[in-house]
ZAMAR-264487 format. One record per residue (C-alpha): residue in three letters; x, y, z. Coordinates in steps of 0.02 Angstrom, whole numbers, padded with zeros to 5 digits, always signed. Example, Ala and Ser with C-alpha at 12.3 -4.5 7.8 and 13.67 -1.06 7.14 Angstrom:
2
Ala+00615-00225+00390Ser+00684-00053+00357
REM end
This chain:
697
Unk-00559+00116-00715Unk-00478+00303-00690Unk-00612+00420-00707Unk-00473+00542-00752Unk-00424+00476-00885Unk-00576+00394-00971Unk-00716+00545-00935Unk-00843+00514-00994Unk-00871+00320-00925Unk-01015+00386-00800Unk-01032+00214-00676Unk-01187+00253-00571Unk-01154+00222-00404Unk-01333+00120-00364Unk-01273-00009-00487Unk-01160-00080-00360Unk-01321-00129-00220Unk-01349-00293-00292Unk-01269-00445-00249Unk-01072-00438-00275Unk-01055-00608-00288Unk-01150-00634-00457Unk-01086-00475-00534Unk-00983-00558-00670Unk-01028-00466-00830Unk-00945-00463-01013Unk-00893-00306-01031Unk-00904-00244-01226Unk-00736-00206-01280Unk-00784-00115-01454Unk-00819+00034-01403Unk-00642+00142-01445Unk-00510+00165-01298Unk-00498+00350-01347Unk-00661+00433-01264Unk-00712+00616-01312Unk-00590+00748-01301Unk-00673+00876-01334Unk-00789+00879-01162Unk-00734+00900-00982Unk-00862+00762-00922Unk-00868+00648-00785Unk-00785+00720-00643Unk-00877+00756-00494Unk-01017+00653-00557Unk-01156+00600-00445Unk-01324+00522-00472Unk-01433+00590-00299Unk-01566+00515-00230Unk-01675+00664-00265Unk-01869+00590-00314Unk-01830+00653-00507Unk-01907+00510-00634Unk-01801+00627-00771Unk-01645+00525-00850Unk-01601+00683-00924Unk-01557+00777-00744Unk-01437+00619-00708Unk-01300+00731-00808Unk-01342+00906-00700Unk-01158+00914-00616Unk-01061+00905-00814Unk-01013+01062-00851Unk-01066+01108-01016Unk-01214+00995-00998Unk-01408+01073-00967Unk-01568+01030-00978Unk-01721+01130-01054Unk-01873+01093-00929Unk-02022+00993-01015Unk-02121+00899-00925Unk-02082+00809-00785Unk-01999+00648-00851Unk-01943+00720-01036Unk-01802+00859-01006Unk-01716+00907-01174Unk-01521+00888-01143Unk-01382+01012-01221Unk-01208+00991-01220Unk-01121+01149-01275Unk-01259+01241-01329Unk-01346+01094-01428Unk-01484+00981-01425Unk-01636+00887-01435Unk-01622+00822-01593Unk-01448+00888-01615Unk-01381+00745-01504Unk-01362+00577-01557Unk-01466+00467-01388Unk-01437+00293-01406Unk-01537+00188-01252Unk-01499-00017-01265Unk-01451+00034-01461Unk-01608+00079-01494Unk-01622+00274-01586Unk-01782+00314-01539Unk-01857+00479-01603Unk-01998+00585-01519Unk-02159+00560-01596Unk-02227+00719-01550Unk-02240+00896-01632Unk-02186+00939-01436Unk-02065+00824-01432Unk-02159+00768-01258Unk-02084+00595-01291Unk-01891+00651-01294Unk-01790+00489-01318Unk-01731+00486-01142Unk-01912+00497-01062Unk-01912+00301-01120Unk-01790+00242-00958Unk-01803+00305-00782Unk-01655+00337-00682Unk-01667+00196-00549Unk-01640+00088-00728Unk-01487+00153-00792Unk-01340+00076-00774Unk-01204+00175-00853Unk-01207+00339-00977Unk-01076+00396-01106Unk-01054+00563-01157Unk-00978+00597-01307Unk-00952+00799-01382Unk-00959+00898-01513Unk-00810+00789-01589Unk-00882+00608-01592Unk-00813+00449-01671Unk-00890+00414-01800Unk-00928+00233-01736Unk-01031+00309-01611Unk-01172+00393-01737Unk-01222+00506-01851Unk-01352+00609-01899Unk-01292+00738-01780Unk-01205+00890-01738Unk-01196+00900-01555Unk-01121+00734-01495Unk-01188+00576-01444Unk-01278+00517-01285Unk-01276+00324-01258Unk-01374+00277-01099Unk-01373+00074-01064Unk-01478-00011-00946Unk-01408-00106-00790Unk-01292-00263-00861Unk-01367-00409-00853Unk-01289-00509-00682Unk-01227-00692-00702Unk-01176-00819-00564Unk-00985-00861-00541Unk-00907-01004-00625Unk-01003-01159-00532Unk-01142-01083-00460Unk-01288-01177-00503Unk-01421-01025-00457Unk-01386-00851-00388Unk-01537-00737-00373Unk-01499-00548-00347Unk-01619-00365-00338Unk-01630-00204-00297Unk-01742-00076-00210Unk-01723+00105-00250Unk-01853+00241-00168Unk-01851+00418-00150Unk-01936+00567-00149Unk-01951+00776-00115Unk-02065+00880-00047Unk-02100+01010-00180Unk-02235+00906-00284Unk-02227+00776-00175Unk-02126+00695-00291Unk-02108+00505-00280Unk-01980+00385-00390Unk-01971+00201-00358Unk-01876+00046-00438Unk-01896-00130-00396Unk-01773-00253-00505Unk-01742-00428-00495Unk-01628-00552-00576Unk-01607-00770-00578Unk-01477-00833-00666Unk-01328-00983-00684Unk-01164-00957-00745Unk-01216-00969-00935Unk-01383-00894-00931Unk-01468-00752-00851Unk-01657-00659-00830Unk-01684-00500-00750Unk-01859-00397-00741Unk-01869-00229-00668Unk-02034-00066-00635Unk-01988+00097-00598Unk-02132+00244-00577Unk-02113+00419-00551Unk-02241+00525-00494Unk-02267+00706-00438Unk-02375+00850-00416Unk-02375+01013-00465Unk-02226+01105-00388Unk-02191+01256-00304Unk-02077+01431-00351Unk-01982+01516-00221Unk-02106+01628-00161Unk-02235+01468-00131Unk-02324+01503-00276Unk-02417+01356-00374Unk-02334+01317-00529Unk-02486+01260-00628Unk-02491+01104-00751Unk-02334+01012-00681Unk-02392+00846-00623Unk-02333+00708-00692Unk-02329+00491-00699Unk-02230+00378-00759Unk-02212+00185-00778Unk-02088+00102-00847Unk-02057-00090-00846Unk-01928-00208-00921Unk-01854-00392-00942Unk-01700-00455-01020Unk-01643-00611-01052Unk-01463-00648-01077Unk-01344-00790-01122Unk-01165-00816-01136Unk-01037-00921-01183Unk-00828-00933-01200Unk-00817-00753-01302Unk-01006-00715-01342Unk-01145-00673-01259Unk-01340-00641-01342Unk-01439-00516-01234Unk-01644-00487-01255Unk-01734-00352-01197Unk-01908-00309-01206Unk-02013-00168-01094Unk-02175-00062-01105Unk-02171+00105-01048Unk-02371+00208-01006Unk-02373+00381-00963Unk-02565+00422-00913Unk-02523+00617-00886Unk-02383+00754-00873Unk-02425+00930-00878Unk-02312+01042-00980Unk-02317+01225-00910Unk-02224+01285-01052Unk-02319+01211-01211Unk-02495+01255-01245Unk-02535+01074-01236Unk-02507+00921-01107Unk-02481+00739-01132Unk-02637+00641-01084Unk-02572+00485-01143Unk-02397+00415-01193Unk-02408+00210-01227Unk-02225+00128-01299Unk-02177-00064-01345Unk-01983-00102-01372Unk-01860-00241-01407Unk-01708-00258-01454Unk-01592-00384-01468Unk-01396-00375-01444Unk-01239-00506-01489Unk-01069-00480-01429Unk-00949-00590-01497Unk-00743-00611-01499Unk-00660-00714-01629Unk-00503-00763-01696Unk-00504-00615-01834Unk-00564-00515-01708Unk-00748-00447-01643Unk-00936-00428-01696Unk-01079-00343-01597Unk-01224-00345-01702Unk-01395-00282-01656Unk-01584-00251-01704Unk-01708-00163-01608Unk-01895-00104-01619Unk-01996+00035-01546Unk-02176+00092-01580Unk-02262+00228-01474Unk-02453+00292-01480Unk-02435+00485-01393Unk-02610+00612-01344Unk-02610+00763-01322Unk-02731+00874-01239Unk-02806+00921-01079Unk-02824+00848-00913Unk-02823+00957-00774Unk-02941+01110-00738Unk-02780+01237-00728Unk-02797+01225-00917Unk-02984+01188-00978Unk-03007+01119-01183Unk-03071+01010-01284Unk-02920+00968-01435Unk-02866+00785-01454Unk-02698+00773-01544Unk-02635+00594-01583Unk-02479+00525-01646Unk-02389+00352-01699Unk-02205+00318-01718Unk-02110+00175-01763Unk-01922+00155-01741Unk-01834-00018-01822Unk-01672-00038-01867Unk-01509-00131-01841Unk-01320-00096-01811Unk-01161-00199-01864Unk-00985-00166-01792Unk-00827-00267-01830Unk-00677-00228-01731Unk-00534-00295-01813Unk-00338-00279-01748Unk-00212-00183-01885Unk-00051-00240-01802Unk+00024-00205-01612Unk-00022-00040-01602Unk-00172-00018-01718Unk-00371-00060-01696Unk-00508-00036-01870Unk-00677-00007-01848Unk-00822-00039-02005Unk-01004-00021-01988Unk-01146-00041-02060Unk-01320+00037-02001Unk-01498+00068-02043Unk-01636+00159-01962Unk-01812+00207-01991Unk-01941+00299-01920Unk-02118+00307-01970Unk-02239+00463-01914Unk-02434+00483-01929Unk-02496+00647-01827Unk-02672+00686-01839Unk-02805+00779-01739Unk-02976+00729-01725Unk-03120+00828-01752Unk-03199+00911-01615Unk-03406+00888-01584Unk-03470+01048-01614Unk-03322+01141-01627Unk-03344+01284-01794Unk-03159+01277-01806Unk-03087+01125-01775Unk-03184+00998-01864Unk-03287+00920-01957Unk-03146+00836-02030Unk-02989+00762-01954Unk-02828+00870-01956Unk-02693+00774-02053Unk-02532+00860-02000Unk-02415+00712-02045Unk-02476+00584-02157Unk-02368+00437-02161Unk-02214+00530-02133Unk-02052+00432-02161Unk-01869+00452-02150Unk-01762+00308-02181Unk-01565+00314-02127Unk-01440+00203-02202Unk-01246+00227-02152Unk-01069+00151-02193Unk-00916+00205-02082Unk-00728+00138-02058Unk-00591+00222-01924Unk-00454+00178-01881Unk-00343+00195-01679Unk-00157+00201-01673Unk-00053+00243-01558Unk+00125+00308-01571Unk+00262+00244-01457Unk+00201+00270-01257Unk+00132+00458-01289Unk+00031+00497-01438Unk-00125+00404-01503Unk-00240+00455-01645Unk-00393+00417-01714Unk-00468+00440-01880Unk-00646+00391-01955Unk-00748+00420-02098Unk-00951+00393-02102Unk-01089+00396-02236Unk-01259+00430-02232Unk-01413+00428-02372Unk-01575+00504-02282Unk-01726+00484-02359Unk-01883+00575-02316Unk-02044+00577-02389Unk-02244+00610-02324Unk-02407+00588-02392Unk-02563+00731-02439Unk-02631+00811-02277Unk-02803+00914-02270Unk-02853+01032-02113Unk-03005+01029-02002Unk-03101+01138-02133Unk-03120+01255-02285Unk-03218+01383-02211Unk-03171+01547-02151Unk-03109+01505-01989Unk-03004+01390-02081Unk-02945+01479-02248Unk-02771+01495-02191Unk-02705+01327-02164Unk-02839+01255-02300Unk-02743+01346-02435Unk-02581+01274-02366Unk-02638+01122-02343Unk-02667+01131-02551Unk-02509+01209-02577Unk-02422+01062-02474Unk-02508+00935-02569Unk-02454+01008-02736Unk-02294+01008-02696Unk-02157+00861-02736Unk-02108+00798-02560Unk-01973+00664-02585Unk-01785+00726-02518Unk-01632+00637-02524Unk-01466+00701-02406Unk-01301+00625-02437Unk-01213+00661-02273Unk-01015+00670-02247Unk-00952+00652-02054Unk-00753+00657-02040Unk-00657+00652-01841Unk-00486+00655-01821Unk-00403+00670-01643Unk-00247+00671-01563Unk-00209+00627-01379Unk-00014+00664-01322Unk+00028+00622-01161Unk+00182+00743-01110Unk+00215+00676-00941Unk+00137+00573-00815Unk+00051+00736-00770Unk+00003+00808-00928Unk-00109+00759-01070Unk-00163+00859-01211Unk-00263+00822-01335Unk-00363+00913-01503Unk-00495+00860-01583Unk-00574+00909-01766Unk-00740+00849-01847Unk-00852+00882-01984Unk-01041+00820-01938Unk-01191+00842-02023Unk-01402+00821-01984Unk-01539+00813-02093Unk-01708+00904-02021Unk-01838+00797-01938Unk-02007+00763-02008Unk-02086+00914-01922Unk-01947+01015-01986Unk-01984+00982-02152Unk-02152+00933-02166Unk-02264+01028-02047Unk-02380+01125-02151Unk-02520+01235-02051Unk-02519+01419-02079Unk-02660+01453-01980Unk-02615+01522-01794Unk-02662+01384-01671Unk-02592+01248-01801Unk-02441+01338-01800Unk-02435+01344-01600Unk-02451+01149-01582Unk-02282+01123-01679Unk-02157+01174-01544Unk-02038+01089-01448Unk-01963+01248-01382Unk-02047+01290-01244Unk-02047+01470-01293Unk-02236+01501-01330Unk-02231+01534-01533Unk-02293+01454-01683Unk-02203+01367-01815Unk-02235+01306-01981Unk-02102+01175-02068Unk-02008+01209-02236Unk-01978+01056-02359Unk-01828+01131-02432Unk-01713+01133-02281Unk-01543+01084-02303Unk-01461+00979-02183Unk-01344+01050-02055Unk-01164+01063-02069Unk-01049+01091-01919Unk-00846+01114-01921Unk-00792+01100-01726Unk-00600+01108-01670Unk-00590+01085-01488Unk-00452+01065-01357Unk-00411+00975-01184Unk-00280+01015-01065Unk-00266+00893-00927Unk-00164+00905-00773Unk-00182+00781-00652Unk-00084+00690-00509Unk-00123+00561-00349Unk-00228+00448-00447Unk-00422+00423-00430Unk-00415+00513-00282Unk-00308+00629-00336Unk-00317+00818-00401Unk-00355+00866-00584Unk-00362+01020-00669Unk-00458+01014-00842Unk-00493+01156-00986Unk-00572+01126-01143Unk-00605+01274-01269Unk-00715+01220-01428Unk-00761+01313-01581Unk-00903+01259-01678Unk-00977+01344-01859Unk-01124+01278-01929Unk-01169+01307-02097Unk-01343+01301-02152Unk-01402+01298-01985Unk-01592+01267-01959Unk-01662+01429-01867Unk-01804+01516-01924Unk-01862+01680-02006Unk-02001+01778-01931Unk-02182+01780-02032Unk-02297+01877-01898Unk-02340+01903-01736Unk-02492+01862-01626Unk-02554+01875-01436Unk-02563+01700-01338Unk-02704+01662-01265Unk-02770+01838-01343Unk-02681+01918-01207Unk-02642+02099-01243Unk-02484+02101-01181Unk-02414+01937-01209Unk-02339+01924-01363Unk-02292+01772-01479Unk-02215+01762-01639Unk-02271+01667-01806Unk-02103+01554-01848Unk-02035+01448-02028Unk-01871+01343-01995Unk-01763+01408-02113Unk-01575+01381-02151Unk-01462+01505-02077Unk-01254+01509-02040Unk-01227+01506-01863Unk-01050+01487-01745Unk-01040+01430-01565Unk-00891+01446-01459Unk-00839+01435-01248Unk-00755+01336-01139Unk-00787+01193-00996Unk-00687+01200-00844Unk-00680+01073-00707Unk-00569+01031-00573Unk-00538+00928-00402Unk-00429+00990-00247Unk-00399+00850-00096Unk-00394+00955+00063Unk-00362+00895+00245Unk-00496+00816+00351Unk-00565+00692+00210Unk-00636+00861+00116Unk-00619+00898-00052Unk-00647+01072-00164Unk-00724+01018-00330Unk-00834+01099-00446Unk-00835+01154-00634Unk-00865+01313-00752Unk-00943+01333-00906Unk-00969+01477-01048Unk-01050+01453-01219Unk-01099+01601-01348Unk-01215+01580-01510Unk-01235+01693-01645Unk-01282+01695-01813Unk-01191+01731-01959Unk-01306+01882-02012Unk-01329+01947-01816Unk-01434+01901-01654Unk-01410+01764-01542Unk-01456+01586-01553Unk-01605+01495-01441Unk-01570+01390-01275Unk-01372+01450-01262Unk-01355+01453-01063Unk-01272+01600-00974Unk-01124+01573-00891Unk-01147+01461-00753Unk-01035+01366-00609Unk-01050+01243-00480Unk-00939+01233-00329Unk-00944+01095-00213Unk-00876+01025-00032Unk-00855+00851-00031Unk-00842+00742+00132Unk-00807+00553+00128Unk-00768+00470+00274Unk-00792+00278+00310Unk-00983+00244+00277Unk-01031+00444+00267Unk-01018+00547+00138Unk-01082+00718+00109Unk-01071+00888-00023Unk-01120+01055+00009Unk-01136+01154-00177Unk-01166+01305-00232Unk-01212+01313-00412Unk-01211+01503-00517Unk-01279+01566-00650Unk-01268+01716-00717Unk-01410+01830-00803Unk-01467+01794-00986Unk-01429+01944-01065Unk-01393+01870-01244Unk-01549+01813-01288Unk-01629+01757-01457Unk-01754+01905-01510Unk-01837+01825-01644Unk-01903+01696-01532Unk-01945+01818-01394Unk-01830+01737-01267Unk-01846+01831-01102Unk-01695+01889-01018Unk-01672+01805-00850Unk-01576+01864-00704Unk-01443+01778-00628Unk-01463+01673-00463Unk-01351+01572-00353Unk-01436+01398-00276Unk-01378+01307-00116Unk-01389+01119-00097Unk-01325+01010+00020Unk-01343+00824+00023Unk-01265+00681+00130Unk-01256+00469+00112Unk-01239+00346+00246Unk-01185+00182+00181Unk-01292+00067+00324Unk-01234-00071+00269Unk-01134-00167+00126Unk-01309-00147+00022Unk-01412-00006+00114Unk-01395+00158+00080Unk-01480+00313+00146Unk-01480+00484+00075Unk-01554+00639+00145Unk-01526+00820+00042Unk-01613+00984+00029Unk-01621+01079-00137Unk-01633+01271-00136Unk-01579+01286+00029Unk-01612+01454+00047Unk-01826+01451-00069Unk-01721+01560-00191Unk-01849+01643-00315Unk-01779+01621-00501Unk-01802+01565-00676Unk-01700+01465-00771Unk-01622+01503-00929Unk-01672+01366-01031Unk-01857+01338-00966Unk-01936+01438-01082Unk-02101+01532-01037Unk-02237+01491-00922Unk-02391+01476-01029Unk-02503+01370-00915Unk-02496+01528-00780Unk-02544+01637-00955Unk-02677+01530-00985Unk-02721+01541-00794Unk-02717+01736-00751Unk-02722+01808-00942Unk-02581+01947-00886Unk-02393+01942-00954Unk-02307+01807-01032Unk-02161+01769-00895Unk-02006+01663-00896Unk-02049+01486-00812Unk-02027+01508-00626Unk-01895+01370-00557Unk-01935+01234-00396Unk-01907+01316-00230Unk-01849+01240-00093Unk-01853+01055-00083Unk-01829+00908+00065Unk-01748+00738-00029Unk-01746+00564+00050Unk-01704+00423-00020Unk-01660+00230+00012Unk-01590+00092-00077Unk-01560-00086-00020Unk-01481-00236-00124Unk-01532-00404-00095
REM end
């Protein structure tokens, strides 16, 4: 497969250290021939060896693609400016949603990396057959296939060891798998944990409340036949801990179930993948380490189900239909428990979602053509009917410490709570391939969202309830706002590709997007307040409120052979955010690039990168996002292929202990806690030694 030409198909290079002899794997042939063409993604791609338990950092060399620092396994991703829940993440099929008011269980803190197998990245302008309920683009992460013996072979066995790790937190990630299986049936199992201390800035200084681990363990069970195959999977995931420097609160407990099952099947009228899946999570929060000292247990329980049917049905020689059917739901009870002794936060339990629900049901048809040898199209329509809905709440108290949120709590309560959205998604794109050279394509969508539970339904008034709904990372409080409408975005995007020499070859690509979002959900300020009581640290008091908004850039990438088995890669991107009625939009990163040496020579391979970023200077004021200046990073990294299924890798990271903060971490509010001076800007790792090892068996 030509990563030039089908970009976003991101094939992780560990994948291949099992057995080669009982790879033989039914590929799914639904999914549509034309990828995304709206997002220069894929090239350059690499998947290091770097002691990260984070699925989200996997995607760190797309341009147009960042991460806003959480904890240390549950990164928020963006693509072009948006996120979280603004992306569609799809792991196994399952749509899980966090079930936290931090959003501490992010969908992709449910897989490590050593289990991936392959990731699709879809942007901005997304076939419809590949989601809804988003505005961003979809993220579809899939575990490794499931490995069958050859044609004959009785019993193959095949597994995989992956371990590395990095000296700034000590950082530790290890996956064992393991697989048995015949020609017609096949069971794999595989543990991965990730584990870390607290890390260190560029000037050696103790970033405080950053520890982290993470287990995550898995079986599946497959079987196939002529045109079908039935796949099972069923895991348990336990996070004990994982500190959160910029929340007020940390996880102290993160316990998930899953299954799902999955069947492929080809016919004569054509072909069916069908499949159900189930996810229920019980998430803590609180304290755990004496960096950040308290007493405030926080509790939550989340239920995903659902179940997705696809029929892929030929129109002809040169034409392919799509129609599907889905349905998700998601069911949300957050509630604190009193506190012994505490005046303000007991004696009763704070209900701040009471059996919270929203319930997703969608219909959508498209159809593929293509036109002679150089155009191909593709058109789709999808519906959606979200319903949401939550039960009364009540706070800790009605006493004076507690008038606040007790008199929203009965103005909640009083309210009708029940809200329907009828959502409209429309794609149509256009590939044309001028020359064997050339290929340009434009893209046009209409997507919509409808807010999430806490969006709608968080209540509290009073400060600290308002602090423990954010997901944002940037130290204020927020309260939710039943009438939200859901989002609307109208994106236009283009691709010019110019490529030559094949796989190996050199590519030029530039996509420019354009993206306005009506009734965008932002928020309106209510009041202000000092974290921590901090004099001068300042926070402010937050309602999600509906708001137009436009985003607009550009991704560049591009790859340049040169002598000596060398080649010049790298990528640019630039995004802007704005609202319609003035001031920037949240988590938009600065300009950034990453440029990048690559040597591959027999069994070694190597890179030496630089990656840029330029200071934050447009920066959301009604959030009170600090500014950050710009910074320049060096890595360098190299692979030694032992044998047919060792590999070694050896890197360092910050070559040079730069000092900096990124854009998109947000502020560092276990150091306020710590040293009760200024709120800062959350310091970035400093310099950091990598190893790593993986052997197939």
């Amino acid at each position: 497969m030509n990563h030039l030409h089908i970009p976003v198909f991101l094939a992780l290079a560990g994948a291949a250290a099992g057995n080669a002899g009982a790879q033989n794997t039914l590929e799914n042939t639904t999914e549509p021939r034309m990828r995304v063409i709206v997002s220069a993604i894929g090239e350059g791609w690499r998947a290091p060896q770097n002691g990260s338990g984070d699925a989200a950092s996997l995607l760190g060399a797309t341009p147009g693609y960042s991460v806003a620092q959480g904890g240390g396994v549950s990164g928020l991703p963006f693509v072009n400016g948006l996120g979280d829940d603004r992306l569609k993440i799809r792991i196994d099929g399952m749509e899980i949603t966090s079930a936290c008011a931090n959003h501490m269980n992010a969908p992709l803190s449910y897989i490590d990396p050593t289990q991936v197998g392959h990731i699709e990245v879809l942007a901005g302008v997304t076939p419809v057959s590949a989601g809804g309920d988003s505005i961003g683009g979809t993220l579809t992460v899939k575990s490794a296939a499931p490995v069958f013996g050859a044609d004959g072979e009785r019993l193959v066995t095949s597994g995989k060891l992956s371990l590395s790790g990095r000296s700034n937190g000590a950082a530790v990630n290890a996956g064992v798998s393991a697989n048995v299986a015949n020609e017609r049936m096949s069971f794999g199992y595989s543990v991965a944990q990730a584990r870390g201390h607290s890390y260190d800035d560029g000037d050696g200084q103790r970033v405080l409340g950053s520890m982290y681990r993470s287990t995550n363990q898995s079986a599946v069970l497959a079987l196939r036949g002529d045109g079908q195959r039935l796949t099972l999977r069923a895991g348990v995931q336990r996070i004990p801990y994982q500190g959160f420097p910029n929340q007020y609160m940390d996880m102290t407990g993160n316990d998930a179930t899953f299954a799902n099952l999955n069947w492929l099947s080809t016919f004569g009228w054509g072909e069916l993948d069908a499949s159900a899946y189930w996810q229920s999570t019980r998430h803590e929060m609180g304290f755990f380490t004496p960096e950040r000292p308290g007493t405030m247990p926080m509790l939550t329980d989340g239920r995903n189900a659902g179940y997705a049917l696809k029929i892929t049905l030929p129109a002809g020689d040169a034409s392919t239909v799509r129609l599907g059917q889905e349905l998700h739901t998601f069911r949300l009870d957050d509630f604190w428990p009193a506190v012994p002794g505490s005046m303000m936060m007991g004696p009763q339990t704070y209900v701040n979602i009471n059996d919270g629900r929203r319930d997703r049901i969608a219909l959508y048809g498209e159809a593929e053509t293509r036109h002679g040898g150089r155009w191909t199209s593709l058109f789709g329509a999808r519906w959606e009917s979200v319903r949401m809905d939550a039960g009364a709440v009540q706070p800790y108290a009605s006493n004076m410490m507690n008038a606040a949120d007790a008199a929203a709590a009965q103005a909640f309560n009083a309210r009708a709570r029940r809200q329907r959205d009828g959502n409209l998604d429309l794609t149509a794109l256009a590939r044309f391939a001028a020359d064997a050279n050339t290929t340009y394509e434009l893209a046009a969508a209409r997507k919509t969202r409808s807010p999430n539970l806490y969006e709608r339904y968080s209540w509290g008034r009073g400060t600290m309830a308002m602090t423990m709904t954010n997901w944002f990372g940037d130290g204020n409080g927020y309260v939710g706002n039943i009438d939200l409408k859901p989002e609307t975005a109208t994106t236009l995007a283009l691709t010019a590709h110019w490529h030559g020499g094949g796989a190996d070859g050199w590519f030029v690509k530039l996509n420019p997007y354009y993206n306005r979002v009506s009734d965008y959900i932002d928020v309106d300020t209510l009041g202000q307040f000092n974290p921590y009581r901090s004099k001068i640290a300042q926070g402010a008091l937050l309602r999600f409120a509906n708001h137009d908004a436009r985003l607009y850039g550009a991704n560049l990438s591009w790859r340049m052979p040169l002598p000596a088995s060398l080649a010049f890669t790298g990528n640019a991107a630039y995004t802007r955010g704005k609202r319609a009625d003035g001031g920037d939009l949240y988590h938009i990163s600065p300009p950034n690039a990453l440029l990048a040496l690559d040597y591959s020579h027999g069994p070694w391979s190597g890179q030496v990168e630089t990656r840029l970023v330029a200071h934050k200077d447009h920066a959301d004021a009604r959030r009170l996002e600090p500014h950050t200046a710009g910074y320049a990073l060096l890595n360098a990294r190299a692979v030694y292929q032992l044998r047919k299924n060792v590999r070694l890798s050896a890197g360092v990271s910050n070559l040079l202990d730069k000092q900096y903060a990124d854009p998109l971490g947000g502020v560092y509010l276990s150091g306020l806690a710590a040293q009760r001076g200024a709120l800062q800007a959350l310091p970035g790792y400093g310099r950091s030694v990598e190893l790593g090892l993986t052997i197939g068996f």
